[in-house]
LUMDO-745970 format. One line per 8 residues: number of its first residue (from 0); for each residue z, x, y of N, C-alpha, C, O. Coordinates in Angstrom, 1 decimal, padded with zeros to 4 digits. Each point is the difference from the previous one (the first is absolute). Layout:
N
NUM = Z X Y Z X Y Z X Y Z X Y | ... .
***
This chain:
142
0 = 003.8 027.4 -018.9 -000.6 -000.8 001.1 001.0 -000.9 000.7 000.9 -000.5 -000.8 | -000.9 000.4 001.8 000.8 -000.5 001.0 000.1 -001.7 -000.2 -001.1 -000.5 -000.2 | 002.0 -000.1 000.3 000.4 -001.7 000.3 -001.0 -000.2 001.2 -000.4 001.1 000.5 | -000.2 -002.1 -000.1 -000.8 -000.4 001.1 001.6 000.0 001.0 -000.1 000.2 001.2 | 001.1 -000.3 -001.8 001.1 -000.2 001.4 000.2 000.9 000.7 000.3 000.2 001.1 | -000.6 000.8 -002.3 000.6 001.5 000.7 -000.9 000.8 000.5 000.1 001.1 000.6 | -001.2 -001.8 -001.0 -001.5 000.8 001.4 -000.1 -000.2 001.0 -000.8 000.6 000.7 | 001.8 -001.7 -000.1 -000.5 -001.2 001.6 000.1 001.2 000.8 001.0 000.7 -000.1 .
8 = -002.3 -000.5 001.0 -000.5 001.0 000.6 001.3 000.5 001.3 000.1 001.2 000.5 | 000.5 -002.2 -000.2 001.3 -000.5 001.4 001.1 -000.6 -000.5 -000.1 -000.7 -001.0 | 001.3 000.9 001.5 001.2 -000.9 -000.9 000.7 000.0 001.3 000.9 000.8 000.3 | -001.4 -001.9 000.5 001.2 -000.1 001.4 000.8 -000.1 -000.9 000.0 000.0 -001.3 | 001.0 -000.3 003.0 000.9 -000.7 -000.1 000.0 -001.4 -000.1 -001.0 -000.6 000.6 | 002.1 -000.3 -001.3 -000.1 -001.2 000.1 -000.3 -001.1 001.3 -000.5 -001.1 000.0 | 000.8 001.7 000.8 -000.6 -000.6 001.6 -001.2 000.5 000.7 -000.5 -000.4 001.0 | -000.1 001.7 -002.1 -001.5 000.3 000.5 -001.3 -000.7 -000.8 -000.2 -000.5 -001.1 .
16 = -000.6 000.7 001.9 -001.2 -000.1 -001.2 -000.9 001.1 000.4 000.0 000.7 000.9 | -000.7 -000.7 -002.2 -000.6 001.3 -000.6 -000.9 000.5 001.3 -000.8 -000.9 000.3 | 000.8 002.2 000.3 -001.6 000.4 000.9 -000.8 -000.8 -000.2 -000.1 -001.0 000.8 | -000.7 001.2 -002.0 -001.4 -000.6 -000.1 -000.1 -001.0 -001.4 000.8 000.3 -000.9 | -001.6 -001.2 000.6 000.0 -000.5 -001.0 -000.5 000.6 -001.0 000.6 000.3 -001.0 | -002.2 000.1 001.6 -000.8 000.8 -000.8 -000.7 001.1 000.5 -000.7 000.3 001.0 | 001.2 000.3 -002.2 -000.6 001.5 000.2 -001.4 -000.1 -000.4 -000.6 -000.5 -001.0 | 000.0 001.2 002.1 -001.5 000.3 000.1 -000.3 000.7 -001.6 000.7 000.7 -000.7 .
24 = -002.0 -001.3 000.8 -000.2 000.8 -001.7 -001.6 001.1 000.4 -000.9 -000.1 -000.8 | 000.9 000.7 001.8 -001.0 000.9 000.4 -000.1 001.4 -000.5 000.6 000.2 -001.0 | -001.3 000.9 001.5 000.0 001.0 -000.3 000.3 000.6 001.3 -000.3 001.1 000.1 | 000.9 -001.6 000.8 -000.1 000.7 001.3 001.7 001.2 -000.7 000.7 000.0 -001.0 | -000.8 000.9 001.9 000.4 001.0 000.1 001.1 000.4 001.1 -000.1 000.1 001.2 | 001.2 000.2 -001.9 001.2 000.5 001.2 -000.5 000.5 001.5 000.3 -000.4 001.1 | -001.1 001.3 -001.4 -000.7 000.7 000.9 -000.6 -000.9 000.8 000.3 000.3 001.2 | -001.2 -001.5 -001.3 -000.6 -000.2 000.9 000.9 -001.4 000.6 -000.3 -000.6 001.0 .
32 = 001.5 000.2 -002.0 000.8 -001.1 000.6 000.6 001.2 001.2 -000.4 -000.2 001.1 | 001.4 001.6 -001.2 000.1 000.3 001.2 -000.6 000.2 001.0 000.5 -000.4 001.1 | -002.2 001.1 -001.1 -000.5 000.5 001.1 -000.1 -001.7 000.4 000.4 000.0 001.1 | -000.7 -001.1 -001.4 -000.1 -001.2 000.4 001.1 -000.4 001.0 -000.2 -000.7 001.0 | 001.0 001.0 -001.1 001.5 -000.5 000.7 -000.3 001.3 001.2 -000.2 -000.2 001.2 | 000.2 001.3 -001.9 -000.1 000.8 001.3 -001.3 000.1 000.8 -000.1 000.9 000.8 | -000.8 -001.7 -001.1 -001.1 -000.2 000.9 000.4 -001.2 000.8 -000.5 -000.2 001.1 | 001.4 -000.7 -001.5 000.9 -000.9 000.9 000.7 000.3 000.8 000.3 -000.8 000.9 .
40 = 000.3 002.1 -001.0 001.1 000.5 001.0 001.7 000.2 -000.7 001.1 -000.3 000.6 | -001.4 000.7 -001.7 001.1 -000.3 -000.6 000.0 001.1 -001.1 -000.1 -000.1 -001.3 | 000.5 001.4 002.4 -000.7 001.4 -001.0 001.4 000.7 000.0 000.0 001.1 -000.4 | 001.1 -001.6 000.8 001.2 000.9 -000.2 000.1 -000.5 -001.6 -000.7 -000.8 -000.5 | 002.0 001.9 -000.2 000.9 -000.3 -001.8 000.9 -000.4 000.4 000.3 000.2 001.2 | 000.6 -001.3 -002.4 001.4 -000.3 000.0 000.2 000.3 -001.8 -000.6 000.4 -001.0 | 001.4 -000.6 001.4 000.5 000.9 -001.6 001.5 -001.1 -000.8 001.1 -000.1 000.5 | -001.4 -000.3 -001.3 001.7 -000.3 -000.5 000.7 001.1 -000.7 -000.3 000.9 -000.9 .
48 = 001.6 -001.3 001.7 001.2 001.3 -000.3 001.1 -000.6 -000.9 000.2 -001.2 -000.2 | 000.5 002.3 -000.3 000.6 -000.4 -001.1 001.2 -000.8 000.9 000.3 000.3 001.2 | 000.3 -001.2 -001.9 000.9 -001.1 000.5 -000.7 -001.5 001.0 000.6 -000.8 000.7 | -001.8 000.8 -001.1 -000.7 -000.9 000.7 -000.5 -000.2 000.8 -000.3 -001.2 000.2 | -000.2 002.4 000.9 000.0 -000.2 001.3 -001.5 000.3 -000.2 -000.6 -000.1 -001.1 | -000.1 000.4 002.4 -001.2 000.4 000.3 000.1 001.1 001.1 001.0 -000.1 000.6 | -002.0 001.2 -000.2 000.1 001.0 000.5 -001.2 -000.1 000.9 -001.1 000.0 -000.5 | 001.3 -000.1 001.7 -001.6 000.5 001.0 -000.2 001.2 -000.2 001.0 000.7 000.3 .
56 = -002.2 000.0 -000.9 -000.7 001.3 000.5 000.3 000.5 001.8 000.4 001.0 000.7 | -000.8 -002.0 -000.6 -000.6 000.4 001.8 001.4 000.0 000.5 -000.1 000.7 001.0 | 001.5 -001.2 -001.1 001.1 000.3 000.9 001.3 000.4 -000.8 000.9 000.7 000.4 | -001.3 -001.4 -002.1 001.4 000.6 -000.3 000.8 -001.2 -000.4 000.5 000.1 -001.2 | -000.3 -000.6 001.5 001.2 -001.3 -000.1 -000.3 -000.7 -000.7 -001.1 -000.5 -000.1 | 002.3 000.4 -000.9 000.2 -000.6 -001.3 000.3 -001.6 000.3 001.1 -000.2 000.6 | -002.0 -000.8 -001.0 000.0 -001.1 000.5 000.4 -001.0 -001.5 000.0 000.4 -001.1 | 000.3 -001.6 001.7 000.5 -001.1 -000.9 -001.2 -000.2 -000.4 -000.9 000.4 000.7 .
64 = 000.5 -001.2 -002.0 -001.3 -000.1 -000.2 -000.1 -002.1 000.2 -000.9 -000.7 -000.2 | 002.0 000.3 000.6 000.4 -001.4 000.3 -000.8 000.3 001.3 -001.2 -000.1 -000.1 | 001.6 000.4 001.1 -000.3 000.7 001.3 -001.4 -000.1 000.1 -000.3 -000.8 000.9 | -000.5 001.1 -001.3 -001.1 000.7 000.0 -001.3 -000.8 000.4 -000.6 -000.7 -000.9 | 000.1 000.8 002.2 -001.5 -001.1 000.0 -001.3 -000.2 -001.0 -001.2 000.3 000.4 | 001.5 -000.7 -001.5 -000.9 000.5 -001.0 -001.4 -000.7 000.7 000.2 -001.1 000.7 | -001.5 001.4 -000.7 -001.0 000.0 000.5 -001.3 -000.7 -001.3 -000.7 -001.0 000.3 | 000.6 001.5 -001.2 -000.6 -000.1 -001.3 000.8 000.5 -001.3 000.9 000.8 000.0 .
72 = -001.4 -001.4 -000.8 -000.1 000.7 -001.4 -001.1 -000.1 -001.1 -000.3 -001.1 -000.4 | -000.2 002.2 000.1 -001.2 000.0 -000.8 000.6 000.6 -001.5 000.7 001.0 -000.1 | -001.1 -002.0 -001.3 000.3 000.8 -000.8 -001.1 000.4 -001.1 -001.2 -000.5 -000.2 | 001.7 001.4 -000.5 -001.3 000.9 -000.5 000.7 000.0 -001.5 001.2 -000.2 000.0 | -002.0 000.4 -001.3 000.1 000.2 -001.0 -000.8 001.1 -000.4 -001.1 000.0 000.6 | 001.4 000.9 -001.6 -000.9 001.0 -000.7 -001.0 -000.7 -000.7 000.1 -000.9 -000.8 | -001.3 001.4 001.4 -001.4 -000.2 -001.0 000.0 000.4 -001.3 -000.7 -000.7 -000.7 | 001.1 001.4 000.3 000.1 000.7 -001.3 001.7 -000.3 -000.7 000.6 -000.1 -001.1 .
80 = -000.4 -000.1 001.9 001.8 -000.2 -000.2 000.6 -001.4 000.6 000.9 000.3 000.8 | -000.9 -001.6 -000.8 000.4 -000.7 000.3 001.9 000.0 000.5 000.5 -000.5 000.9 | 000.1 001.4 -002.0 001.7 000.5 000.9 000.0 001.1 000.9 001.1 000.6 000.3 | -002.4 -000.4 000.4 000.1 000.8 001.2 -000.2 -000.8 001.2 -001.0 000.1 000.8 | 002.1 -001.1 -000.7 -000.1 -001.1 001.2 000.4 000.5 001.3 001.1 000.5 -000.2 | -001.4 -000.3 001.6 000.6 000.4 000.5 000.2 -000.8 001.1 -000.1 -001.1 -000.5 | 000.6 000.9 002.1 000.2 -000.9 000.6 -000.5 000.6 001.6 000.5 001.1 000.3 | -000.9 -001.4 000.1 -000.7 001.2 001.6 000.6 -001.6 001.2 -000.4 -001.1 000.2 .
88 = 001.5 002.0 000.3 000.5 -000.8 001.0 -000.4 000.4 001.4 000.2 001.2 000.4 | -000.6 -001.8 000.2 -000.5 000.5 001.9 001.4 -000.8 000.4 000.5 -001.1 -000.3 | -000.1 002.3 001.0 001.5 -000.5 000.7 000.1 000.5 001.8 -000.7 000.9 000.5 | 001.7 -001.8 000.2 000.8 001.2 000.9 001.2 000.4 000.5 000.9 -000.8 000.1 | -000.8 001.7 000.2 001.0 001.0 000.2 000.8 -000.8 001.3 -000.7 -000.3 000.9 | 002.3 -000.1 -000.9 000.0 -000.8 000.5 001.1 001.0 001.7 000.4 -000.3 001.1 | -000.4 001.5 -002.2 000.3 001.2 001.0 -000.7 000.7 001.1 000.4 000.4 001.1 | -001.9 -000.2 -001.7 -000.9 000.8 001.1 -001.2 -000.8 000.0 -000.9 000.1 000.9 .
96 = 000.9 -000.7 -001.7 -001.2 -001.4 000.0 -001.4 000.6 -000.4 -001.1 -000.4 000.3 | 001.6 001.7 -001.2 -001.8 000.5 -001.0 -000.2 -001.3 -001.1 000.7 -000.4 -000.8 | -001.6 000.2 001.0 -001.0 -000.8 -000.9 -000.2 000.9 -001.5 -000.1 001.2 000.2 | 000.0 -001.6 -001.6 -000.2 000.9 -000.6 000.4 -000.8 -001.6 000.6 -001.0 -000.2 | -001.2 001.8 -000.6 000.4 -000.8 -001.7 000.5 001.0 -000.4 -000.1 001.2 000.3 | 001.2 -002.1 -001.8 000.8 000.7 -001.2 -001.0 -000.7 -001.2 -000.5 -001.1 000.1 | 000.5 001.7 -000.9 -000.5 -000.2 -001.4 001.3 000.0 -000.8 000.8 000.8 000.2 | -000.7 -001.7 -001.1 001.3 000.0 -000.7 -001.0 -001.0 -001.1 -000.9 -000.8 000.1 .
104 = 001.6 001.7 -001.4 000.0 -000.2 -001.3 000.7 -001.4 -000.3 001.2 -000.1 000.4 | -002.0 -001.3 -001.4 000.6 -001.3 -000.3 000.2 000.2 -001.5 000.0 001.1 -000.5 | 000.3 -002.2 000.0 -000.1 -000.3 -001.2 000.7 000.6 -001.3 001.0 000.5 000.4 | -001.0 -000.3 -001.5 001.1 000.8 -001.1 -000.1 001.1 000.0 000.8 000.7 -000.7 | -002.1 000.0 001.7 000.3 001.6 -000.2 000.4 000.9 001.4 -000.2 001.2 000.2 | 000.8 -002.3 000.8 000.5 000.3 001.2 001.1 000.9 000.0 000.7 000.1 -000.9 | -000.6 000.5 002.2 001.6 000.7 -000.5 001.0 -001.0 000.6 -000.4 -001.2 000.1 | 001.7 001.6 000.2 001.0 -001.2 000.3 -000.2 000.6 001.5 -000.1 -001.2 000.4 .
112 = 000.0 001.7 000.5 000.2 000.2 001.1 -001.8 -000.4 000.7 -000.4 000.4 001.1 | 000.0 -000.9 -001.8 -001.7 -000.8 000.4 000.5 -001.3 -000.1 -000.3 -000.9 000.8 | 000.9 000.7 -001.8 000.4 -001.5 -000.3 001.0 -001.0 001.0 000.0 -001.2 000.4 | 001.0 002.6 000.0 001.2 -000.4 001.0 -000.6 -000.2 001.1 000.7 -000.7 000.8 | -002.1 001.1 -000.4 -000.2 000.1 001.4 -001.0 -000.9 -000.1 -000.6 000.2 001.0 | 000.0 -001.1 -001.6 -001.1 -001.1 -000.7 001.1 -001.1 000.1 -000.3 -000.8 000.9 | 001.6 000.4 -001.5 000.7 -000.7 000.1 000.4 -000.3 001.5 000.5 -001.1 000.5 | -000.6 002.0 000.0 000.8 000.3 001.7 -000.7 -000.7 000.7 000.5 -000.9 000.7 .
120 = -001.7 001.1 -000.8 -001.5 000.0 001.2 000.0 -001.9 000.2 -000.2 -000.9 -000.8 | 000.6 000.9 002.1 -000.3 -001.5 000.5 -001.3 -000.7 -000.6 -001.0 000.8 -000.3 | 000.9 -002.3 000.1 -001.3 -000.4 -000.7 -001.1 -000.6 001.5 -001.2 -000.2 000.1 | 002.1 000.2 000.4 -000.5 -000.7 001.7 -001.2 001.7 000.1 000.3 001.2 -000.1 | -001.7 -001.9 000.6 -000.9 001.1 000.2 -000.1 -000.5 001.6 000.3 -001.1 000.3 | -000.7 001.9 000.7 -000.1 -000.5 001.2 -001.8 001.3 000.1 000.0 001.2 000.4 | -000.7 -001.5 -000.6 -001.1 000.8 -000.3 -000.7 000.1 001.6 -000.5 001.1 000.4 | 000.4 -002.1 000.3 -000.9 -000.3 001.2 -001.4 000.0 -000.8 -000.6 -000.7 -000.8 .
128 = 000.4 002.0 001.3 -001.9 000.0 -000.4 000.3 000.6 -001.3 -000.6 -000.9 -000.7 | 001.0 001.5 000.0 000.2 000.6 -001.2 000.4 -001.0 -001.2 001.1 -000.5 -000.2 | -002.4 000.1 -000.9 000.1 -000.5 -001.1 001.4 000.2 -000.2 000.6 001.0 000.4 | 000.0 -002.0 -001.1 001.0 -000.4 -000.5 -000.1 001.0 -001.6 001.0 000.4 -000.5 | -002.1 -000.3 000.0 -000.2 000.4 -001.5 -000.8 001.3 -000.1 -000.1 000.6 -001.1 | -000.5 -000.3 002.1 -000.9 001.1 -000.3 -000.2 000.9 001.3 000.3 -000.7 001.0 | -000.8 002.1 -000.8 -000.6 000.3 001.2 -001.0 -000.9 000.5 -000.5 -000.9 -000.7 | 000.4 001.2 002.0 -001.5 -000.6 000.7 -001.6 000.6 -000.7 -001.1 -000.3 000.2 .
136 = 001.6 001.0 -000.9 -001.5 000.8 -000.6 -000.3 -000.7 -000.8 -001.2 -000.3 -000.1 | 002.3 -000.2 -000.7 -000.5 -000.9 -001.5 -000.2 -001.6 000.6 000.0 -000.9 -000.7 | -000.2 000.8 001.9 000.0 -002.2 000.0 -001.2 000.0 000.5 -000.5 001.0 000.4 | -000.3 -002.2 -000.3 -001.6 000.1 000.5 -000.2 000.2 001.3 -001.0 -000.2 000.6 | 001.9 000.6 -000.1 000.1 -000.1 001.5 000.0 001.3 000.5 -000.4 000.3 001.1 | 001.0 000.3 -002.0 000.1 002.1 000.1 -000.7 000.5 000.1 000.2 001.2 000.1 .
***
C-alpha cells in the first residue's frame, strides 16, 4: 500500500496549485461527465502526446498545454476502484477555436505522459458560463 504522499491525486509544480481540492466522491460516470460537456458545446477530443503536448482532434495542432484556455476540470475516481482517478478537462483549441475535453489519467497509476500534461495545464480557469468543477448537467442549475 502506498505512502499517503505518494497517492496525492496532482503533484504541480511548485508555482501551481492543484486543479481541484476535492475529488467528488459520486458514482457519476465518465460517460455522463462527457456527454455533459458536450451538451455544453464542447464535443470536439484533445489527447496528450508523448513529449507533453496536447493534440486537437478537429485541426491537428500539437499545442503547449501552458497555452491552453482550460475551461473546467472535473475529476472522477473508480467506484469499485478508487486508483482509477481520472481528470476530464473542457478546453480550447487556441488554433481553430473547437471547444472540446481530454481525459487524462492522475494519481500513482497515471502514465508519465498524463502526468506531463496535468503538470503543464495552467491553474487559471476562465470558464464564463461553464462550472469551474463540473459540467452544467451536474450543478443545480443544469
Amino acid at each position: 500500500m502506498a505512502a499517503p504522499d505518494d497517492a496525492a491525486p496532482y503533484q504541480a509544480a511548485p508555482d501551481q496549485a492543484a486543479p481541484d481540492q476535492a475529488a467528488p466522491s459520486d458514482n457519476t460516470t465518465l460517460s455522463d461527465v462527457l456527454e455533459g460537456y458536450a451538451d455544453a458545446g464542447f464535443g470536439s477530443n484533445f489527447g496528450a502526446q508523448e513529449g507533453g503536448t496536447v493534440r486537437c482532434d478537429s485541426c491537428g495542432a500539437e499545442l503547449d498545454p501552458g497555452a491552453l484556455a482550460i475551461r473546467s476540470v472535473r475529476r472522477l475516481e473508480g467506484a469499485s476502484d478508487p486508483d482509477d482517478m481520472l481528470a476530464v478537462v473542457a478546453l480550447e483549441c487556441p488554433a481553430c477555436r473547437a471547444a472540446g475535453t481530454m481525459v487524462l489519467g492522475y494519481g500513482p497509476a497515471s502514465s508519465d505522459i498524463d502526468n506531463d500534461v496535468l503538470r503543464a495545464l495552467p491553474e487559471q480557469r476562465d470558464g464564463g458560463e461553464l462550472p469551474a468543477h463540473a459540467p452544467p448537467s451536474e450543478t443545480p442549475d443544469g
